[in-house]
ROMI-124101 format. One record per residue (C-alpha): x, y, z; residue number from 1. Coordinates in steps of 0.02 Angstrom, whole numbers, padded with zeros to 5 digits. Example, Ala and Ser with C-alpha at 12.3 -4.5 7.8 and 13.67 -1.06 7.14 Angstrom:
BEGIN
+--------+--------+--------+-----+
:      u :      v :      w :  nr :
+--------+--------+--------+-----+
:  00615 : -00225 :  00390 :   1 :
:  00684 : -00053 :  00357 :   2 :
+--------+--------+--------+-----+
***
This chain:
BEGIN
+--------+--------+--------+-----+
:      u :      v :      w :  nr :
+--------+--------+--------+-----+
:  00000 :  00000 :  00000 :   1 :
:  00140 :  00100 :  00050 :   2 :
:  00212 :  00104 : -00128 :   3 :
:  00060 :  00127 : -00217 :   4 :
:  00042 :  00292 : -00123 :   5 :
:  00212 :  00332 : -00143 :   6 :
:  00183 :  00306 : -00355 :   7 :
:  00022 :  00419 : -00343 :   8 :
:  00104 :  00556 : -00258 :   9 :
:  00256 :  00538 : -00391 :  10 :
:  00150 :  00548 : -00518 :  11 :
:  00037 :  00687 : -00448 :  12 :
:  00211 :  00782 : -00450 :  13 :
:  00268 :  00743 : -00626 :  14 :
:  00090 :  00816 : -00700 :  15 :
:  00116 :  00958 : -00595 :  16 :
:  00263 :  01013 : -00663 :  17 :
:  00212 :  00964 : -00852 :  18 :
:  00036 :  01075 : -00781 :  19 :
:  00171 :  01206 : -00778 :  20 :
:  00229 :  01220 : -00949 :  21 :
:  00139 :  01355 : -01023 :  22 :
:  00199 :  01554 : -01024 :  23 :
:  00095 :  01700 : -00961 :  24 :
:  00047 :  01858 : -01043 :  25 :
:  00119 :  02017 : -00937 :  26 :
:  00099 :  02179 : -01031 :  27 :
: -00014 :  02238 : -01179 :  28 :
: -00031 :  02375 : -01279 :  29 :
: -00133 :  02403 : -01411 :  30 :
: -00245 :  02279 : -01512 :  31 :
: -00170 :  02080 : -01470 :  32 :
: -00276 :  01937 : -01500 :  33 :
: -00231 :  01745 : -01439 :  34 :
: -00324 :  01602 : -01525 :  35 :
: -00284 :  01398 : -01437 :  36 :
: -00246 :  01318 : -01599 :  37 :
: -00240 :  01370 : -01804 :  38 :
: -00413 :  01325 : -01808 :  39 :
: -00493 :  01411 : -01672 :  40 :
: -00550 :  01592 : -01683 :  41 :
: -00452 :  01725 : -01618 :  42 :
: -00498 :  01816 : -01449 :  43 :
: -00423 :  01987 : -01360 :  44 :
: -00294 :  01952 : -01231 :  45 :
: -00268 :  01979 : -01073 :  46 :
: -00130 :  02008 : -00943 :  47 :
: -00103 :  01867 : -00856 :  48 :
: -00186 :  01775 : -00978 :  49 :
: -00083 :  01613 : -01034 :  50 :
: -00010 :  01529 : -01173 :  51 :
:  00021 :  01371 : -01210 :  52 :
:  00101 :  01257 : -01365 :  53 :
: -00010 :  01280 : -01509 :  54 :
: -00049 :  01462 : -01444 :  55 :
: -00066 :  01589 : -01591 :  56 :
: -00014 :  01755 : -01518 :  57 :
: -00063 :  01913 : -01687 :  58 :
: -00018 :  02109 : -01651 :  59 :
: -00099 :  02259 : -01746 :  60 :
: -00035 :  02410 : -01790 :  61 :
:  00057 :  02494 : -01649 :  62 :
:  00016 :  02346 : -01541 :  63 :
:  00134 :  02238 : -01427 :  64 :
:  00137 :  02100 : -01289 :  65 :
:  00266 :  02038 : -01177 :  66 :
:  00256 :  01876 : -01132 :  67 :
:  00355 :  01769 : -01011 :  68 :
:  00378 :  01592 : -01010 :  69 :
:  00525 :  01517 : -00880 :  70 :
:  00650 :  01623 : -00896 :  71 :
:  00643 :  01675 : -01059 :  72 :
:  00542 :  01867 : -01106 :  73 :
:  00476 :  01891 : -01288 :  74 :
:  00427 :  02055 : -01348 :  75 :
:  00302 :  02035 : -01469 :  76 :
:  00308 :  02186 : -01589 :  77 :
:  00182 :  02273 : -01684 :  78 :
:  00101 :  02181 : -01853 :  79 :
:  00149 :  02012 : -01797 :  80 :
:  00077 :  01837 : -01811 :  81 :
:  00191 :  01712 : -01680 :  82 :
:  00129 :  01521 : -01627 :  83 :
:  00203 :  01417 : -01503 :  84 :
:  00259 :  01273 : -01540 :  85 :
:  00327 :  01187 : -01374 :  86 :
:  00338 :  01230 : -01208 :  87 :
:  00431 :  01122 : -01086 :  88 :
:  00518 :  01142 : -00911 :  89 :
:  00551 :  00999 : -00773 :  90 :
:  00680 :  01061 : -00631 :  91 :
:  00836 :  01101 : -00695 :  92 :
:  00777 :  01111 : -00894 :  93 :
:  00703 :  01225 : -01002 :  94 :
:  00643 :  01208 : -01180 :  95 :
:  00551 :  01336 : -01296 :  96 :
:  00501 :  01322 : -01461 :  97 :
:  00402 :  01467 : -01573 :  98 :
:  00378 :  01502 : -01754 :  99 :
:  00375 :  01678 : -01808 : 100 :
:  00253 :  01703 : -01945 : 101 :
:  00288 :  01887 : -01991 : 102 :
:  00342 :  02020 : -01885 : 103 :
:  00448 :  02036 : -01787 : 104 :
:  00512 :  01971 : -01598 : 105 :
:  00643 :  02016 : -01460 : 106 :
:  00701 :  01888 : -01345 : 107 :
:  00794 :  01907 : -01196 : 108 :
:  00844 :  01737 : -01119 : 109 :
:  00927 :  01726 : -00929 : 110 :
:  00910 :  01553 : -00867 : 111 :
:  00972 :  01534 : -00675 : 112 :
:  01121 :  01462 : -00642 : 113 :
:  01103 :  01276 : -00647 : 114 :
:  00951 :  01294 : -00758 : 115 :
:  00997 :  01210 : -00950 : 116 :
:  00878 :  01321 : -01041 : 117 :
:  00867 :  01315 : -01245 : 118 :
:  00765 :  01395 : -01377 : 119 :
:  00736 :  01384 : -01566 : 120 :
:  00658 :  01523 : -01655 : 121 :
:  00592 :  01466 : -01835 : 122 :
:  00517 :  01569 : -01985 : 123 :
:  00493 :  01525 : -02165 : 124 :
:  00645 :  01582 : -02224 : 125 :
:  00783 :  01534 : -02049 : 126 :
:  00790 :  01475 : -01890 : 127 :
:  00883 :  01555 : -01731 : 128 :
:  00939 :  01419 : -01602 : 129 :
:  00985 :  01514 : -01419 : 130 :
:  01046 :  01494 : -01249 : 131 :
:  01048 :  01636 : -01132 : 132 :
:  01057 :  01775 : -01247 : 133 :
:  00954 :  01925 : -01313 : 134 :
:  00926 :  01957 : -01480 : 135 :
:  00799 :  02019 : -01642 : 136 :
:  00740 :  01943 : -01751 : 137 :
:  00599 :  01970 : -01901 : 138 :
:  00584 :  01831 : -02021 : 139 :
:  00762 :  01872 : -02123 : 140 :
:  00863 :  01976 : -02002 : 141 :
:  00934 :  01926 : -01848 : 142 :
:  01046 :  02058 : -01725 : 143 :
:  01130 :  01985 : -01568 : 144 :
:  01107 :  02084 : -01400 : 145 :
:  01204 :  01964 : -01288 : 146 :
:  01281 :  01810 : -01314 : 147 :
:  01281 :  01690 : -01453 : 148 :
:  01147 :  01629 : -01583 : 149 :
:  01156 :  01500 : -01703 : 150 :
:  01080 :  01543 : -01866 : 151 :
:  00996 :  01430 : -01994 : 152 :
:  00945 :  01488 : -02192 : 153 :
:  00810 :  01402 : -02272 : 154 :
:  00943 :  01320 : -02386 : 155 :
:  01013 :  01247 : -02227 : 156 :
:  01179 :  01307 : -02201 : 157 :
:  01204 :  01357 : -02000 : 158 :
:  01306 :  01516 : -01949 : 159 :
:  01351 :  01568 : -01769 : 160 :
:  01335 :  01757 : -01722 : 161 :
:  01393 :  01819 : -01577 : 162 :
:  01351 :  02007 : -01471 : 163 :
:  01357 :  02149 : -01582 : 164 :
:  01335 :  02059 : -01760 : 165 :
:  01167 :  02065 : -01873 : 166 :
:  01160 :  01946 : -02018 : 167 :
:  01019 :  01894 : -02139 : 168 :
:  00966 :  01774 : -02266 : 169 :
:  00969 :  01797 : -02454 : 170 :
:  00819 :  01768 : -02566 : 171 :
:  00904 :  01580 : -02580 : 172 :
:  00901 :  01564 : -02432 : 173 :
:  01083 :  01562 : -02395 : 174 :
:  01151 :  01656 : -02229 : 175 :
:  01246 :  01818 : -02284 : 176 :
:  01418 :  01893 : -02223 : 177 :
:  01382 :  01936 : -02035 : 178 :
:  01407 :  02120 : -02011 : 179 :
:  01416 :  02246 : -01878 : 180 :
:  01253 :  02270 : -01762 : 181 :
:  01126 :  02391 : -01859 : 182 :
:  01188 :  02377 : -02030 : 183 :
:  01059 :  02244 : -02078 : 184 :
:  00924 :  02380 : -02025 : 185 :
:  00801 :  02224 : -01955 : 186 :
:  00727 :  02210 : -02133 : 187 :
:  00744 :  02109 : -02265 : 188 :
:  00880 :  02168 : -02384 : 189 :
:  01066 :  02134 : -02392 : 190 :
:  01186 :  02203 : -02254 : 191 :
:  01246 :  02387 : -02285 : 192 :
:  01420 :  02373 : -02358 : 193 :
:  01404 :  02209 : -02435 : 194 :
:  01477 :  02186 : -02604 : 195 :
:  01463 :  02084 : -02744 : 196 :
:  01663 :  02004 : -02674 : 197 :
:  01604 :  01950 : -02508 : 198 :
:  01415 :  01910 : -02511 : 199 :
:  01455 :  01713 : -02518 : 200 :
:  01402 :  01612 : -02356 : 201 :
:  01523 :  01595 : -02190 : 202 :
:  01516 :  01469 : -02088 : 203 :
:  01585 :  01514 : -01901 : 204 :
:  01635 :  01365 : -01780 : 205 :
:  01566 :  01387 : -01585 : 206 :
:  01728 :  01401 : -01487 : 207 :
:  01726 :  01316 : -01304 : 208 :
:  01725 :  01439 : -01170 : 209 :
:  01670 :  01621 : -01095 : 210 :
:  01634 :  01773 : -01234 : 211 :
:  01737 :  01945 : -01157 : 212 :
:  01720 :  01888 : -00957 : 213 :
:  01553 :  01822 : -00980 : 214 :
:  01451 :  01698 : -00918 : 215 :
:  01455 :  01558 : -01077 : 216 :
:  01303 :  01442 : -01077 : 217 :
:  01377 :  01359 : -01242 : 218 :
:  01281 :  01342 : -01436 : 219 :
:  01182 :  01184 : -01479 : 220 :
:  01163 :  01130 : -01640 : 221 :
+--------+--------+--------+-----+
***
């Protein structure tokens, strides 16, 4: 009997803790509307209202949200359509997935120490993989804040920015030239500066170890 209760309490934790993976809506402005799934109909939100995965999150004009989920804020800027895609945290972990449909997003990612926190950031033309960072990002053009993002063109090939460097993907989908934080303007077009000599694809390796003093919670691929 003993160990039966012992399972039903064990489980009763493990739900609670899945029961926890959603995100929470903290600050609106504007005109933001949530919808459950693709299919449902979209509603106003609310603060404190929640998200969870398959949570469509849309902005109008001179509209924003801020949303929290673990330890991980994402400023949701005007005219944008985001969904989320997975939401998972257990003690010690934290995993975030969200596909950015238009628009555009800021995320600012501080896990707690011991906390192994990762997120991926996909759109139809890249992909941004993260660990505590902050960076941009609007479909084609991604500027680094803080830390180090990993970033993936449509035609696949993976680039590692670090602080201070914007880069963005070509109409084939190939990740330009990295450049110097600003250049790339957060829209899609090529990198101020670029020429015809140096527009072909870099690849960067992830180097073990702290960036200028700071705190390195590594790159996954």
């Amino acid at each position: 009997m003993k160990k039966i209760c012992l399972f039903i309490v064990l489980l009763f934790a493990v739900g609670f803790a899945f029961a926890q993976d959603s995100g929470v809506i903290i600050e609106l402005e504007g005109t933001v509307e949530t919808k459950d799934s693709e299919a449902a109909p979209f509603v106003p939100a609310i603060v404190g209202g929640q998200v969870w995965e398959e949570t469509v999150i849309s902005t109008g004009f001179r509209s924003s949200a801020i949303i929290e989920v673990g330890s991980t804020i994402i400023v949701v800027r005007p005219l944008t359509r985001l969904s989320f895609v997975e939401i998972r945290a257990l003690e010690g972990a934290e995993v975030l997935n969200v596909n950015l449909q238009a628009g555009r997003v800021r995320v600012d990612m501080d896990p707690p120490a011991g906390t192994r926190a990762s997120m991926n950031v996909s759109s139809p033309n890249a992909a941004a993989g993260v660990r505590g960072t902050s960076f941009e990002f609007d479909t084609r053009t991604l500027e680094v804040n803080r830390g180090r993002v990993s970033f993936v063109g449509s035609a696949g090939q993976r680039v590692l920015i670090t602080s201070g460097l914007s880069i963005s993907v070509s109409e084939r989908g190939t990740a330009m030239n990295p450049v110097a934080d600003g250049a790339a303007a957060l829209r899609p077009q090529r990198p101020a500066g670029t020429t015809e000599q140096n527009t072909e694809p870099v690849s960067i390796t992830a180097m073990e170890g702290p960036e200028d003093g700071a705190t390195d919670f590594g790159v996954w691929w």
